[in-house]
C-alpha positions in Angstrom: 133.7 105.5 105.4 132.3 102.1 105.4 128.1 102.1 104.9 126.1 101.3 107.6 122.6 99.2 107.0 120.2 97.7 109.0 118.0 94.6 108.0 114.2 95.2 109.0 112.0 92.3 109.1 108.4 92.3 107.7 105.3 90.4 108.6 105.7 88.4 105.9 109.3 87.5 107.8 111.3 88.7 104.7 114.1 90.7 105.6 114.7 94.0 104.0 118.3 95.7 103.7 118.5 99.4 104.3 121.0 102.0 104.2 121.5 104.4 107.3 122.0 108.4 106.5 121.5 111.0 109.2 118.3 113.5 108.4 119.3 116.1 105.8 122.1 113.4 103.4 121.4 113.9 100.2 119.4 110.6 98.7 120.0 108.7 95.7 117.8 110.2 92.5 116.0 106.6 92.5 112.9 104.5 93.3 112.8 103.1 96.8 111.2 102.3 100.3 112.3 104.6 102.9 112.0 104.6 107.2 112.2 107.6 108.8 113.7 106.9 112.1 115.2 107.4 115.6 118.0 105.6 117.3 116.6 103.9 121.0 120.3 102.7 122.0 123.3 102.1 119.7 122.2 99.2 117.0 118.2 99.4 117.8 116.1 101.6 116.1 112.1 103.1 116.1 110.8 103.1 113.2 108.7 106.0 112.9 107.1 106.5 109.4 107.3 103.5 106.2 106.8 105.1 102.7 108.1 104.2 99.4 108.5 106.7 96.5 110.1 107.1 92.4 112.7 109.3 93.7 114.4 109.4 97.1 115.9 112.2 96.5 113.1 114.4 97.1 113.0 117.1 99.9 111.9 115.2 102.6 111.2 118.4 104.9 107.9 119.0 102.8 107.1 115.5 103.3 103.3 115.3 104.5 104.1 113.7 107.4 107.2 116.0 108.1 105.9 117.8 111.4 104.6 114.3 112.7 108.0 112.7 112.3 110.3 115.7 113.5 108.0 115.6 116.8 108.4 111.8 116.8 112.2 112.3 117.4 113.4 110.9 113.3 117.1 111.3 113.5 117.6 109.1 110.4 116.1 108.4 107.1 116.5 104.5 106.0 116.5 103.9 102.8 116.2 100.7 100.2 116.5 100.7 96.5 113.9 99.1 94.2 112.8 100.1 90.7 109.4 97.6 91.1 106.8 99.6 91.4 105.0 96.2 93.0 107.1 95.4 94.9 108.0 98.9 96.6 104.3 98.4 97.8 104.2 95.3 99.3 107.4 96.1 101.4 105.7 99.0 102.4 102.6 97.0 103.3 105.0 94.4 104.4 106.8 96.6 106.8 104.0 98.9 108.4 102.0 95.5 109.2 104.8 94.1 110.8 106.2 97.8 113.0 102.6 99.7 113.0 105.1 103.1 113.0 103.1 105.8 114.9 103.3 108.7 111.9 101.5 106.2 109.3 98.1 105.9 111.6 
């Protein structure tokens, strides 16, 4: 099964590569940015929440934003590698400033 990814831009205009996994895949056990999701018409997506954490493979449905998102309509969780600490933050920052997703207000 070939991966699918997305590239979301920032404010900043740097590109960011992400992964695509339906709600519920189990995540890699490593640091990263995630973008919880929902599909608008095949290739275009809403972002719906940004967050970055040490371990993406946490149970997202006690996320503190999880009843937000589920009304929102996520389908998909996003996700984007990075060990940085620094630099997890500022594409965070990067990537909330640019999309303004609904369930980080």
């Amino acid at each position: 099964m070939a991966e699918v990814t997305i590239d979301w831009k920032g404010a900043s205009g740097k590109i960011y590569r992400y992964w695509i996994v339906p709600m519920g895949t189990p995540l890699q056990a490593k640091p990263g940015n995630y973008i919880f999701s929902r599909q608008t018409a095949p290739g275009f997506w809403t972002p719906l929440y940004v967050g970055q954490t040490e371990n993406l493979d946490i149970r997202f449905d006690n996320h503190h934003k999880a009843a937000s998102i589920k009304r929102a309509g996520a389908t998909h969780i996003h996700q984007h590698l990075s060990a940085d600490d620094k630099a997890r933050l500022a594409e965070e920052t990067d990537l909330i400033r640019q999309w303004k997703p609904p369930c980080n207000g």
